[in-house]
Each structure stands twice: as structure tokens, then as C-alpha cells.
N, C-alpha and C positions, 0 to 999 in steps of 0.2 A: 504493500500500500504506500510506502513512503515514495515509494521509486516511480510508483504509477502520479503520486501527486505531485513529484517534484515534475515529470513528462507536462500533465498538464497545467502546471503555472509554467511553463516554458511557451505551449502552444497561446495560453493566453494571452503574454507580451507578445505575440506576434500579432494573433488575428481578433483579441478581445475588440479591440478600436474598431475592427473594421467590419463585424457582421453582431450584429446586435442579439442573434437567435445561439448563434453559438457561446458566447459571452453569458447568456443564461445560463444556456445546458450545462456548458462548462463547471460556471461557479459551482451551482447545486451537486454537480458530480464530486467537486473537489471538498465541497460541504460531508458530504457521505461519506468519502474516503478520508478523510481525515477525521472524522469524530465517529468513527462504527466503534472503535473505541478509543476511550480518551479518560485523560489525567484529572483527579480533584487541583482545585483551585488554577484553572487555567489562567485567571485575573492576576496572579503574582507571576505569569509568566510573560516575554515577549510578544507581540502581536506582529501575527501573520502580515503581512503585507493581501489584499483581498479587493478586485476590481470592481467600479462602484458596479451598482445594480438596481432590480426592482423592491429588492428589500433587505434589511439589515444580516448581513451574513450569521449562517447558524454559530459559529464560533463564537463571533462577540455576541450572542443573544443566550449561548453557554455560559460564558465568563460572568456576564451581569448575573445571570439567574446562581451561579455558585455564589455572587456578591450576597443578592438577597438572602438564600439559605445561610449564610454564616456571618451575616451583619456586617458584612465587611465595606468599608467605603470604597468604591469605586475609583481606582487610581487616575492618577491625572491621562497616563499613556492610553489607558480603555477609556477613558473618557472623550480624549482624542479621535480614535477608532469609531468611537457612535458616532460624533457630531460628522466625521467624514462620510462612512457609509452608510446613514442613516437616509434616505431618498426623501423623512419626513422634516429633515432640518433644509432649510435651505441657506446656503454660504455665497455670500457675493464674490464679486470677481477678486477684492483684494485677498480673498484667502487661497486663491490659486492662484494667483499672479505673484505670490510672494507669501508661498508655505511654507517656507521657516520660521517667519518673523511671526507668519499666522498661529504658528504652533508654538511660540514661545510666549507672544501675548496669552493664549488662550489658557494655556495653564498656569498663566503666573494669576491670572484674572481668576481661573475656579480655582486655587488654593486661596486667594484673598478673600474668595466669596464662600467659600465649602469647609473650609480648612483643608482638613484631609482626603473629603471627596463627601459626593452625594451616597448617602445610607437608601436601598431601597427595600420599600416594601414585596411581602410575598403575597405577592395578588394570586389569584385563583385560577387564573386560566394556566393552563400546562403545556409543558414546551414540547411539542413534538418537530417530526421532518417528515415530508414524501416526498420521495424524487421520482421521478418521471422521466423516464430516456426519452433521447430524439429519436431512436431507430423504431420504425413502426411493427421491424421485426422482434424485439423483444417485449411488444406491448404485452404479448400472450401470456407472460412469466406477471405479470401482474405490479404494482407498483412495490417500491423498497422504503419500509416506514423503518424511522428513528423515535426511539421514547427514550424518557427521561427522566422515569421515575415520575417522584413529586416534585419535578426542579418545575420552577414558573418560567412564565415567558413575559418577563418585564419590558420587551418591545412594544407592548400593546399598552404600554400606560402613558398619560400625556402629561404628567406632570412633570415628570424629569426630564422628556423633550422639548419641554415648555421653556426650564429653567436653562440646559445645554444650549437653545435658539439665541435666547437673551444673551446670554455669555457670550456666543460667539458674535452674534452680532453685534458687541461691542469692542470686541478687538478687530472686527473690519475696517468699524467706525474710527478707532486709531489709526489706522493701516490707510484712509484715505488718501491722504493725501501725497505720501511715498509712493501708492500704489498707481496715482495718477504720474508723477513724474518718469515713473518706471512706465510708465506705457506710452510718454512723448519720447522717452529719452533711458533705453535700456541700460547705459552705460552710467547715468546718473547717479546709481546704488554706491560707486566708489567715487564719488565726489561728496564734499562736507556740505553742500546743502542738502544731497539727501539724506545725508546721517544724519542730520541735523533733523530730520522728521520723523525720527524714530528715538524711540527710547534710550538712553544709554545702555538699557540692559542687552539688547536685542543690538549693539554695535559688533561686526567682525572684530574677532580676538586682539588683531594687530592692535585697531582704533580703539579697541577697549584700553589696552596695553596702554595708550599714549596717554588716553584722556587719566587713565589712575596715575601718572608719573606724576599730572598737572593735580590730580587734588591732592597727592601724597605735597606734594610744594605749600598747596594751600592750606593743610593740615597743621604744617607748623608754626603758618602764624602768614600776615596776607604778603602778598605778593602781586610788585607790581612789573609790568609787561607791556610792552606794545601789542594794539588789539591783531598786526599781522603775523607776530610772533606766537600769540596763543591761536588764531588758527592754524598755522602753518605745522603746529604742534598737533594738531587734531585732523590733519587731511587738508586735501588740495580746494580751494576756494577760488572760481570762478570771478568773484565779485565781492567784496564786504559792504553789502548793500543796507538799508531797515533791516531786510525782513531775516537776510542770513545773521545779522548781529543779533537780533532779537530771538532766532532759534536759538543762538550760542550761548543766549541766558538762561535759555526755558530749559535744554539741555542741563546747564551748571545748577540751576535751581533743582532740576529733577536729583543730582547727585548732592545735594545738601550744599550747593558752593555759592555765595552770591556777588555780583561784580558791579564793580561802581566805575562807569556814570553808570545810574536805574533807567536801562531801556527802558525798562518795563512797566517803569512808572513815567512814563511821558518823557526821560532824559532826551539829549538830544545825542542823535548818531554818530560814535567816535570815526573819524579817519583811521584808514589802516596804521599811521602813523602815530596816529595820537596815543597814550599809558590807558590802561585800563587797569584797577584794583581788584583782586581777588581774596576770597577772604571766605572762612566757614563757617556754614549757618545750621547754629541747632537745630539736630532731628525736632520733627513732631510742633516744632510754632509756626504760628499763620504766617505767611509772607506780604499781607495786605501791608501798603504803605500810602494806602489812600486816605486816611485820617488825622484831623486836621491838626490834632497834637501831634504826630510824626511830623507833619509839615511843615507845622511852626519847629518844632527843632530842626529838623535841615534849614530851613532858612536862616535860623540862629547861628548854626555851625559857616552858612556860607559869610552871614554879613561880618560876623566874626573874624574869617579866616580872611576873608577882604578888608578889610582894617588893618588886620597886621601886616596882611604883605602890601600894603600902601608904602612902606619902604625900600619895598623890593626883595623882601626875608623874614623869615616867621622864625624870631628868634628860640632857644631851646624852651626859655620859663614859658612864653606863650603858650607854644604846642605842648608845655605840660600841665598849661592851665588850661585849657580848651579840653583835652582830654579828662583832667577831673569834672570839667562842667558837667561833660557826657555822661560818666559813669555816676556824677552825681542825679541824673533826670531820672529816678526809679520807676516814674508813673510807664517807662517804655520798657519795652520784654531786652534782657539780651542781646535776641535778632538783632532788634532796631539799635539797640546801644551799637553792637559789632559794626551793623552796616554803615551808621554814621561817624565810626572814626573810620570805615574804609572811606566814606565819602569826603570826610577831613582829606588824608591823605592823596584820594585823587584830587581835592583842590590845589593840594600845593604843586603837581604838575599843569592844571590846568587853571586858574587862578581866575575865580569870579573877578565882574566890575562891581563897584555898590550899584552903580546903574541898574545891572540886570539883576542883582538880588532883589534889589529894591520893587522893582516892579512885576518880579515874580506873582504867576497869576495863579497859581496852585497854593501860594503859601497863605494861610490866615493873616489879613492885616493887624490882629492884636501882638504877632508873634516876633515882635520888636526887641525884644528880651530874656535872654535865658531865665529872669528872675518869672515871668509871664510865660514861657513856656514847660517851666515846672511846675508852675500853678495848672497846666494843662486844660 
């Protein structure tokens, strides 16, 4: 049987794609041959590779039903298995135009959402098999049925299809927008704006490689860089235009790192030329900087640091008194503390006017004063 099964998954890469009637017969035979008998807890084992079809291969409709019988959660790899050959889930194009990435969101999403996997019920209906040959000459021998004891056939339940549908169509929904560039531009996947649309987790090993050198840097305290020197550090760049500076944040943000100027809060666009500050942000607090006590402290930090360098140099006692201001505004998390001595320190390469602090239109006009915006 192994030898007969391994024959037809061989005939199936060849002719599955191309005759729709054979591709049935096929599966169902390879279904029979390989479970006339078969292993307890197929679900801790690797999954078959199985071409899609008119319905969920007996194999994984095996695996699930030994799930149910021993309350075991559903692993992330058979969970994968369903949502692919399931005919009742439907996967949009980004999940086969870029089935890696599709299969690494997917199960990072159902371990966030599941923990360990979906638990399923033992519904009542029982998992059988009847295969049916194509040759009209072995009709006469009559059909070949598979039972299964009391294992269930948890294929026919909709709740866990329900749930699987959701999931994935939420790691599509991430997958958009890569999935679109990959389909103007196949070559795009090894350039930094398309990493740049995906997750850092889901980066090729190499670019993972880089970008951890950059936060290992960031980890021991901030670091400051030309913004063409930290792409150049993370892959090849087309352009350092808005929107690719603005992934470069969402990225750094996604790994805990945050960099000043605040694209992301309305800053405005460094030149490739121009320092950019890096700097690391507590796991687990909000990254909102839209509130208008944060606002009025940046603006404090800027009129500040524009006053002192009206000389042309921010001497040492200043930037050590500007620095206790900070750490002295308790009413702000951390985060905000960390971010605005990186935003300190990016002013002293880039050096507000009082003009434009002054007229800053984001910032609270009472926030004239660190005494006022500790009062928050």
C-alpha cells in the first residue's frame, strides 16, 4: 500500500491540474489506501501534502475526529490543513499568491486567538468512507466502505469553520497590500518597501538578521543614524519617500523601537541625509501621542531646546537640566518620557526656530511652560 500510494501522489503532480475527474478518483483512492489502516493520534503527526478537492480529505477529517475523542487542541499545522483543503473556507488571492507569509500570519493569529488550538466537540454524526472506482468494470464487486468506530466526523460542524474563515481572512487582510505589489511587480518581495508591508516577523532570515543587529544597537541605549544608513541597513530602497519612511516606523514600532522625528505623528519627512533617533519602547504601553499633555511637553522640550541653542550650543548643565524636566513630568508613561529625550536629542541635530515652535499647530497654546505642562 505505501508503494501503491506513493505511485499515485506521483501520477497526481502530473495530471491532478489537468483532468478534474481523475483528480477525484485519484484522491478518494489515495484516501483508502492510506487509512485501510492507520495510526492513533494522527494530529501529532506531519501532514500529508493532499490536492485540493470536492471535500475535506479523509485524513485530516481523521486527525480532527482523534482531536475530539481525546480533547486535544487542534494544532496550528492541522489547522492549516483544514483552512486549505477545506472547499467550505474560502481564501482570497493573497493566501496563494504568497503562502508563506499566508501560513505564518495564520498561525501566529490562531495561537493569539486559540492559545493552543481550537478544542472540539464530539458531535454525533460518524465518520465513515465509500469509495467508488472509475472502472465500470469493477462496479460488480460493489462499493469499499471505511468505519470508524465511534470517531465523529467534525467536518460537518460550522462553528469551527466559522471561526478558521475569520482567522484567515484576517491574515489576507494583512497580506493586502504586499500581495498587491507582488502582483504589479514580482521582484518587489526583495526590495525594503515590500518588507516594509509585512510584519517583521514574517521578514526573510537574512533581513531579519539585519533588522535584530539595529534593535540589538537600540537596546543599549538610543542611537542616532542617518535615515539612509538605517535603510541601507535593512535592504535596498528605491526611494525614501512618506510612505516608505512611514512603513520604517510602523515596522520599528511593530518591534518595540521608536524613532524621532514622529512620522507618525504628523512629523515632517527626514531626507535621506538628514539623523534620525532610535530609541526602545516598553513592551505593552499605548503608542498614542495625540494628547494634548504629550503635546504641550514636546512643544516645551522644543521651545526649550531653541532657546538654548540661540547660541549656537546647548551647553552640558542645560541638557542636564532639560533632561530632569522630563523625567520630572510623571503625569507621562515612560514611553512618552523615553520618546521625548529621543526627540530632545534629535533637536540638537536638527534645531527648531522659536518661529516654528511657536506656531506649532498641534501643540496646546497653554503649553508655554514646563511648570503648565506638569500641571497637564
Amino acid at each position: 500500500l505505501p508503494a501503491i500510494a506513493k505511485g499515485v501522489r506521483r501520477l497526481l503532480g502530473i495530471y491532478g491540474s489537468r483532468n478534474g475527474s481523475f483528480k477525484r478518483y485519484a484522491t478518494d483512492f489515495l484516501s483508502m489506501a492510506e487509512l485501510a489502516s492507520f495510526s492513533e493520534k494522527l494530529y501529532s503527526k506531519s501532514i500529508p501534502v493532499f490536492p485540493g478537492g470536492h471535500e475535506l480529505p479523509l485524513y485530516i477529517r481523521l486527525a480532527l475526529g482523534q482531536c475530539a475523542i481525546d480533547k486535544a487542541p487542534v494544532p496550528p499545522a492541522l489547522a492549516l490543513a483544514w483552512v486549505r483543503m477545506d472547499p467550505n473556507i474560502y481564501l482570497r488571492t493573497p493566501a496563494t499568491r504568497c503562502p508563506e507569509q499566508f501560513e505564518g500570519l495564520f498561525q501566529r493569529k490562531y495561537a493569539e486567538s486559540l492559545g493552543e488550538g481550537l478544542i472540539l466537540p464530539k458531535n454525533k454524526t460518524k465518520l465513515k468512507f465509500v469509495y467508488r472506482p472509475a472502472s465500470a468494470g469493477l462496479l460488480e464487486y460493489g462499493e469499499i466502505k471505511l468505519t470508524f468506530g465511534e470517531m465523529p466526523d467534525v467536518a460537518v460542524l460550522t462553528a469551527p469553520v466559522k471561526k478558521l474563515q475569520e482567522l484567515a481572512e484576517a491574515a489576507t487582510t494583512e497580506l493586502d497590500g504586499y500581495s498587491r505589489m507582488l502582483g504589479r511587480s514580482p521582484n518587489a518581495a526583495k526590495s525594503l518597501e515590500g518588507r516594509l508591508l509585512l510584519p517583521p516577523t514574517l521578514w526573510p532570515a537574512e533581513a531579519r538578521q539585519k533588522l535584530d543587529a539595529v534593535l540589538a544597537r537600540a537596546s543599549r541605549g538610543m542611537v542616532a543614524m542617518k535615515l539612509q544608513e538605517l535603510a541601507s541597513a535593512l535592504g535596498e530602497a528605491q526611494s525614501l519617500d512618506r510612505n516608505t519612511v512611514a512603513g520604517l516606523a510602523r515596522a520599528l514600532e511593530g518591534v518595540h523601537v521608536g524613532m524621532e522625528p514622529d512620522i507618525l505623528n504628523g512629523a515632517k519627512t527626514p531626507k535621506a541625509d538628514d539623523t534620525v533617533v532610535l530609541f526602545s519602547v516598553p513592551a505593552g504601553e499605548p503608542v498614542s501621542r495625540g494628547s494634548a499633555t504629550y503635546q504641550a511637553a514636546t512643544l516645551t522640550v522644543q521651545l526649550a531646546t531653541a532657546v538654548a541653542l540661540a547660541d549656537g550650543d546647548m551647553g552640558a548643565e542645560e541638557l542636564s537640566q532639560l533632561r530632569l524636566q522630563i523625567e520630572g513630568w510623571t503625569h507621562l508613561t515612560p514611553s512618552h518620557q523615553q520618546r521625548l529625550r529621543a526627540h530632545m536629542r534629535y533637536l540638537l541635530d536638527s534645531p527648531p526656530s522659536l518661529a516654528h515652535a511657536a506656531a506649532s499647530r498641534t501643540a496646546p497654546r497653554r503649553a508655554a511652560s514646563p511648570a503648565r505642562a506638569r500641571r497637564g
